[in-house]
LOPABA-199121 format. One line per 4 residues: number of its first residue (from 0); their letters; for each residue x, z, y of C-alpha. Coordinates in steps of 0.02 Angstrom, whole numbers. Example, Ala and Ser with C-alpha at 12.3 -4.5 7.8 and 13.67 -1.06 7.14 Angstrom:
0) as) 615 390 -225 ~ 684 357 -53 .
END
This chain:
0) xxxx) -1599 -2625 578 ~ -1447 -2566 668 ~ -1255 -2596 617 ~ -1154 -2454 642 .
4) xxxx) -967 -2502 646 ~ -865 -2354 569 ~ -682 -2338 583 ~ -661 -2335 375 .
8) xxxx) -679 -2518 356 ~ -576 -2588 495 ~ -449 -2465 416 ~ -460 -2539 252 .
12) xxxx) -415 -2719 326 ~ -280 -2652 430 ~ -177 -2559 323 ~ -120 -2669 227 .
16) xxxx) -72 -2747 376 ~ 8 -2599 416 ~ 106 -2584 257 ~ 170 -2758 249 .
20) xxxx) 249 -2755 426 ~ 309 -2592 408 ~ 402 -2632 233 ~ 451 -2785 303 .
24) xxxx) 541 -2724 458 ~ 608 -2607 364 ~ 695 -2698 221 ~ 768 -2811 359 .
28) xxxx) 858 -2658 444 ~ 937 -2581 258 ~ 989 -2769 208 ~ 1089 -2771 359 .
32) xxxx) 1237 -2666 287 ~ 1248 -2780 123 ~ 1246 -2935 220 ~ 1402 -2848 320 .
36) xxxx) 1503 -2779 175 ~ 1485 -2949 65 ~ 1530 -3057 223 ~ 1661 -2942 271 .
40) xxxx) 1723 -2922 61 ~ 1739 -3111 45 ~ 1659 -3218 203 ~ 1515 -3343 213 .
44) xxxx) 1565 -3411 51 ~ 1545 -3257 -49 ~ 1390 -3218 61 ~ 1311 -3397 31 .
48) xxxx) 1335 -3375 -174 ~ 1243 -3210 -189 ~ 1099 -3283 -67 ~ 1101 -3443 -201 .
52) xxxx) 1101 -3334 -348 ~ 959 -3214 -282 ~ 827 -3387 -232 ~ 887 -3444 -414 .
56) xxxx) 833 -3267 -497 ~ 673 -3286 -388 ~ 633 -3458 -427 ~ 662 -3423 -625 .
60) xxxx) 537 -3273 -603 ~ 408 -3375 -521 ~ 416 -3516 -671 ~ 418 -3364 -804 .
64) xxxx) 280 -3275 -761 ~ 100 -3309 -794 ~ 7 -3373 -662 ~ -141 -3257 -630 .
68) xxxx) -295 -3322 -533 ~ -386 -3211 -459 ~ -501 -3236 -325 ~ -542 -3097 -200 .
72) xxxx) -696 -3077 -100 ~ -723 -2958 46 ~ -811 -2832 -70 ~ -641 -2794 -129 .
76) xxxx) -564 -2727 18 ~ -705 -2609 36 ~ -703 -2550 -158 ~ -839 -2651 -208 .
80) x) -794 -2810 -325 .
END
């Protein structure tokens, strides 16, 4: 029996690699203007309340949601659960 590596399933693991950095790296560069214009509107203080009221949204979201359990095998990244 021989294994023939294609490129198609390495490119189903690394995409959403891929994606994550990519979306990552990019919401850090457009949340660099709102950081500025809130610091500069009303200083650290103003800049520290939105940060606390954004991790107290996020917290209240994780504790109102329903927790899902799902467990994921590797025949899901290639299509087949």
């Amino acid at each position: 029996m021989k294994l023939e590596l294609g490129i198609a399933p390495r490119a189903k693991i690394t995409r959403p690699f891929a994606a994550r950095y990519f979306l990552g790296f990019t919401a850090a560069g457009v949340s660099v203007g709102p950081v500025a214009w809130r610091h500069d509107r009303g200083g650290f203080t103003l800049l520290m309340q939105a940060f606390g009221s954004l991790s107290v949204l996020v917290t209240l979201g994780a504790l109102i949601f329903p927790d899902e359990k799902r467990v994921l095998t590797m025949g899901h990244l290639w299509g087949t659960p």
